[in-house]
C-alpha positions, 0 to 999 in steps of 0.5 A, spaced: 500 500 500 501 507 499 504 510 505 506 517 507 514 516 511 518 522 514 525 521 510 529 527 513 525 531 519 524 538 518 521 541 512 516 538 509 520 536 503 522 531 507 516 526 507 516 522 501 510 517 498 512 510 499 510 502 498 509 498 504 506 492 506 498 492 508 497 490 515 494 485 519 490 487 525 492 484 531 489 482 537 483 487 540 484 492 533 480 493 527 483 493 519 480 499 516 480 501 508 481 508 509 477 513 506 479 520 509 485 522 513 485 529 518 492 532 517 493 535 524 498 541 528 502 535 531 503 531 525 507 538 523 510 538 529 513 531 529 514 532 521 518 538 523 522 535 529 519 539 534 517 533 537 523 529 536 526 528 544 519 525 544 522 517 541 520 518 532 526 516 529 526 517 521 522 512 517 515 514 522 509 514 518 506 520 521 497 521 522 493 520 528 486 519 525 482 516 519 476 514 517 473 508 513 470 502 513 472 495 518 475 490 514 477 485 517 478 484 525 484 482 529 482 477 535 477 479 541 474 483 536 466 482 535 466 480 527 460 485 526 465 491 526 466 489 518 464 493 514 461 499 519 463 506 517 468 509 523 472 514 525 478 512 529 485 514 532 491 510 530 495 513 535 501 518 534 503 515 528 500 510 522 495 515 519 498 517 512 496 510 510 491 506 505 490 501 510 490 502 517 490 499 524 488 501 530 485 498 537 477 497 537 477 501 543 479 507 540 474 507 533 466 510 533 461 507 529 458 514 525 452 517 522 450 514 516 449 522 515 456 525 516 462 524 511 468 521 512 471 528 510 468 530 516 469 525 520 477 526 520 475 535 521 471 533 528 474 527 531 480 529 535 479 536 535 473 536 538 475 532 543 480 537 544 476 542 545 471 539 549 475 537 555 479 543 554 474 547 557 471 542 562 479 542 565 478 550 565 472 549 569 468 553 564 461 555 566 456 559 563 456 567 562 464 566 563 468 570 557 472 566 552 478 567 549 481 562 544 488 563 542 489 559 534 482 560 533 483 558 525 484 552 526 479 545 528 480 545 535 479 553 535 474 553 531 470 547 535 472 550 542 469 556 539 462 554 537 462 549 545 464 556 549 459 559 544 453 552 545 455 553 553 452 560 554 460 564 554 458 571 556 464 573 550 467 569 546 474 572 543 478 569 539 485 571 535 487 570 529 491 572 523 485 577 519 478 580 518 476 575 513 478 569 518 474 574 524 469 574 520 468 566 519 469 566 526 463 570 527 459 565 524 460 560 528 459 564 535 465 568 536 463 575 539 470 579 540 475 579 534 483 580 537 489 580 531 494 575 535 497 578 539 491 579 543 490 587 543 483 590 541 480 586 548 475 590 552 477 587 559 480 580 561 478 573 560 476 568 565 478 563 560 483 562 556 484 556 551 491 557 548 492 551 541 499 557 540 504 556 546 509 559 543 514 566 546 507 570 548 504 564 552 506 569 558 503 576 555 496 571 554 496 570 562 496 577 564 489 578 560 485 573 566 481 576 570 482 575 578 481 566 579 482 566 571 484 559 567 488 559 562 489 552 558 494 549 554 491 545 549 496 545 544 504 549 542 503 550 534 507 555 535 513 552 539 515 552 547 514 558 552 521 561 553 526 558 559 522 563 564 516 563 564 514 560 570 516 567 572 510 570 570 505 567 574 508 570 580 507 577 579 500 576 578 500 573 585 494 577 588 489 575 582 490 568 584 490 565 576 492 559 573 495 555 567 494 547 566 495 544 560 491 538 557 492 532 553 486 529 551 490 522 553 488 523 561 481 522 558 478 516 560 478 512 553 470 510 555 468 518 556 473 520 549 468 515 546 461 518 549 463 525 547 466 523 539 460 519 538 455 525 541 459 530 536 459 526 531 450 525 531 451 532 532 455 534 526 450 530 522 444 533 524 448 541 523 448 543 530 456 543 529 459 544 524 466 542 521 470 547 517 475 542 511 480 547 508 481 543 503 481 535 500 488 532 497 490 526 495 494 522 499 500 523 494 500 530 496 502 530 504 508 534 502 503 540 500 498 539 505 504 540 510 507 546 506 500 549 507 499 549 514 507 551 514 504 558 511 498 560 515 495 559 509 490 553 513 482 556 516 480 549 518 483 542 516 486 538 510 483 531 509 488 527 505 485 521 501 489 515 498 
């Protein structure tokens, strides 16, 4: 089968097509015949090597999430999942594939009236964004801000905050064409990136950037103010930063970061298979930027490397 593979980490240049064996699954996982792939900031991140003190080694297959159809079922696994449509999350790798495995535990059944396409825009990042804001303990008629709104996590949290009566929901981002979408899909505040615009501060921050200004975004909480680290698009905080939560002492704020791995695997499940019936029925809406075939990983990449991306890539083999 046709296999994405990260020759050389750094420019996306370095991912090459390549033919390998189709897998078999193992014990406790599902064959998938995979029909759409969602390309995400941290498959950018491990192609870059930005995370590669993490353990990928030249030769990683990146992608974390696929949709397709069962077609066949490794040990312990009900043979009923042939055949069914479903989402799943192949882990940190394995995705940019035409076949792929991963644990049963870990693939959703979908709607018979939601798209593979989109699929892959909503599974991962709506989690994401769903646990993200319930770590920040957000409440109804607390203000938002969301950091990195354009992308899918931005855009679903945006549309949670929004769905969970936010009193405000202030977003960043790169232009007044993208403020605008953003506004369609429940935003009430448009900031430029580096946040200046706002009317006061926030009670929630929840921040898919990281990056050097990480700091200055902490000074826009309120007093008992949460800011959430659900993602670093933009690299690490500089060495000091933990300096800057003290002279905020007396407003008693806080940063936490989130990975959806801390979720209970059955309460990722619940959520994805809601959002999924959700999307179907129109009351969540998943924004795709554009389909490429799997050939083209290397421009998908160099696309999201230029800010070009509102949404998500799909890729299909």
């Amino acid at each position: 089968m046709k296999a994405i593979t990260i020759r050389k980490f750094g420019p996306p240049e370095g991912m090459a097509v390549i033919d390998v064996p189709a897998p078999a699954p193992a014990g406790g996982q599902v064959l998938i015949s995979v029909e759409s792939i969602g390309v995400g900031g941290a498959d950018t991140l491990i192609r870059s090597g930005g995370l590669f003190g993490w353990g990928f080694t030249e030769g990683h297959i990146p992608g974390s999430e696929v949709a397709g159809t069962v077609t066949a079922v490794g040990d312990g696994v009900d043979t009923s999942w042939i055949g069914q449509r479903v989402w799943a999350f192949t882990g940190v790798g394995g995705g940019y594939v035409e076949h792929a495995v991963a644990g049963v535990g870990e693939v959703v059944p979908l709607p018979a009236n939601l798209s593979t396409v989109d699929a892959v825009t909503l599974g991962s990042s709506g989690v994401v964004a769903h646990f993200g804001l319930a770590h920040a303990h957000f409440s109804a008629g607390e203000s938002v801000l969301v950091r990195g709104a354009a992308g899918s996590i931005g855009i679903t949290a945006v549309q949670l905050a929004a769905r969970g009566g936010a009193g405000a929901v202030a977003v960043t981002t790169s232009s007044a064409e993208r403020g605008e979408r953003l506004r369609e899909l429940g935003a009430t505040h448009v900031l430029d990136r580096s946040g200046e615009g706002a009317d006061g501060g926030y009670d929630v921050i929840i921040d898919i950037v990281a990056g050097a200004d990480l700091a200055a975004f902490l000074g826009k909480l309120n007093p008992n103010g949460r800011l959430v680290a659900v993602g670093a698009v933009g690299g690490l905080p500089p060495a000091d930063f933990a300096m800057t939560l003290f002279p905020a002492f007396q407003k008693s704020t806080s940063f936490a970061t989130f990975s959806s791995d801390t979720a209970p695997e059955a309460d990722r499940r619940a959520v994805r298979t809601e959002q999924f019936a959700a999307a179907g029925r129109g009351e969540l809406r998943t924004v795709v930027h554009e389909v490429l075939p799997l050939t083209e990983a290397v421009l998908a990449h160099q696309k999201m490397a230029a800010g070009e991306v509102f949404g998500r890539i799909v890729l299909t083999p």
